[in-house]
N, C-alpha and C positions, 0 to 999 in steps of 0.2 A: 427559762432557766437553761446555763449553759452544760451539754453534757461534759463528761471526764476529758473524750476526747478533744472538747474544744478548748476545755480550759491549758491542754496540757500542748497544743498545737500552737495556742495565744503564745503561752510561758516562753514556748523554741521560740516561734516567731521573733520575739521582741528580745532574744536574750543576741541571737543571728545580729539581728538590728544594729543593735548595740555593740556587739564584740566587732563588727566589720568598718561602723561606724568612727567608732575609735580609732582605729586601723587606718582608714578614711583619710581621718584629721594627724594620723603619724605620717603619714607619706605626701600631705600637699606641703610643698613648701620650695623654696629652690632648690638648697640644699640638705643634704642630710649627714651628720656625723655618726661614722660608724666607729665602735671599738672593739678590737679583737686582742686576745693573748691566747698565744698556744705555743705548747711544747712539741719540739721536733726530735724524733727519736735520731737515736746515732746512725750515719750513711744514708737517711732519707732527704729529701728537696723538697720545698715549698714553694709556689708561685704563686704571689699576689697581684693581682689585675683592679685597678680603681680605676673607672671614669668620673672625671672631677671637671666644674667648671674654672676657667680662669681665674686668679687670685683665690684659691682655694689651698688652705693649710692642709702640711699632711705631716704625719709624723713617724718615726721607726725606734725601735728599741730593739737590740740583739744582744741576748749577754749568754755567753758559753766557752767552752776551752777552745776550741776553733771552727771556723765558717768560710766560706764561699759566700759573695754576696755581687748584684749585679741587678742595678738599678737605672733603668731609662724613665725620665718626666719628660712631657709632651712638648714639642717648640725646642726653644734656646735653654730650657729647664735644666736641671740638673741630671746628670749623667756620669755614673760611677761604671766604668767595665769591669767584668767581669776582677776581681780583687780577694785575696784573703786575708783575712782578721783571725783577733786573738783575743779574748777575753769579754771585749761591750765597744758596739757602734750604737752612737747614736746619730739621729739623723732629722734633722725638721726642714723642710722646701716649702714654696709656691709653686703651684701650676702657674706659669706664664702663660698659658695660653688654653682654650678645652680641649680634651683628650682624653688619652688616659695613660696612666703610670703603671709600669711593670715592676716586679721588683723578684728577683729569685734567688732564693736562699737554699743552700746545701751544707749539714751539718758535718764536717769533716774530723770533727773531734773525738772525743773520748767519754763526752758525757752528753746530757739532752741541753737543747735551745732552749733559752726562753725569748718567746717574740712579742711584744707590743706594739701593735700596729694602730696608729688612730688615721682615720681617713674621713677626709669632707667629699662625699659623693654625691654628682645629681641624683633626683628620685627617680627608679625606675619605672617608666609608662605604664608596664603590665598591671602591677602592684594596684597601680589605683583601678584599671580594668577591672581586676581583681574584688578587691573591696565593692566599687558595684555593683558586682555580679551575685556575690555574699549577698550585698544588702537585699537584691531585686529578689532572691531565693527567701528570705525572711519574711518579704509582702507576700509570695508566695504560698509559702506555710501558712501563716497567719490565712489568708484568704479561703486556702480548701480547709483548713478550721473551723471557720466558719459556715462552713456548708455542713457540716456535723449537726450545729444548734439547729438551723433551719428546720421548720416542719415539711414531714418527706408529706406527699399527694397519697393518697386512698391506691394501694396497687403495689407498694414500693416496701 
């Protein structure tokens, strides 16, 4: 019979397993689409940085009473200096080449930003580092768990 402690060692164990495992299987792949939307208070800046492979869509939404905007894409890509707008930019490119795209936004206006940003980014290397190291931490657990059940020797 297994004691409290082992059972409850097993439960982390494999619950670890699982939660990094999944995690695991979200980050292998070429790419990965990220989305984001956030609001930008008044007189504050934003700077967005994406590493994207080649032929990788990306997209931008800006709507507010006025902005500052100032976007560099990787290569021959698209390149907006430094420009102010009024009301809603939008904005969809390719990476021509891999890199990565800047993009900085300062709200100059009267009211807050709303920003939508969708971005195709490669996976970051750590990430899956990451997840392994989760996982190997769950065999871990799970294994001094089971030293628990073991019968201890005469002395112990």
């Amino acid at each position: 019979m297994m004691s409290k402690r082992t059972i409850i060692g097993l439960i982390l164990g494999v619950v670890i397993i699982l939660a990094s495992g999944y995690s695991l299987i979200l980050h292998i792949g070429p790419t990965v689409e990220h989305k984001e939307t956030l609001t930008l208070e008044i007189g504050t800046s934003e700077i967005f940085k994406n590493s994207a492979p080649a032929q990788a869509p990306q997209s931008l939404i800006v709507t507010g009473d006025s902005f500052e905007l100032e976007l560099h894409s990787p290569g021959d890509g698209l390149q907006i200096p430094k420009t102010s707008f009024k009301n809603e930019f939008k904005q969809d490119w390719i990476h021509s080449e891999d890199g990565v795209s800047s993009i900085e936004i300062k709200n100059t206006g009267k009211s807050e930003l709303e920003i939508s940003v969708i971005m195709t980014q490669t996976p970051n290397p750590f990430a899956f580092t990451i997840d392994l190291m989760v996982m190997i931490t769950g065999i871990v657990i799970i294994g001094f768990s089971m030293g628990f059940s073991m019968r201890k020797p005469k002395g112990f």
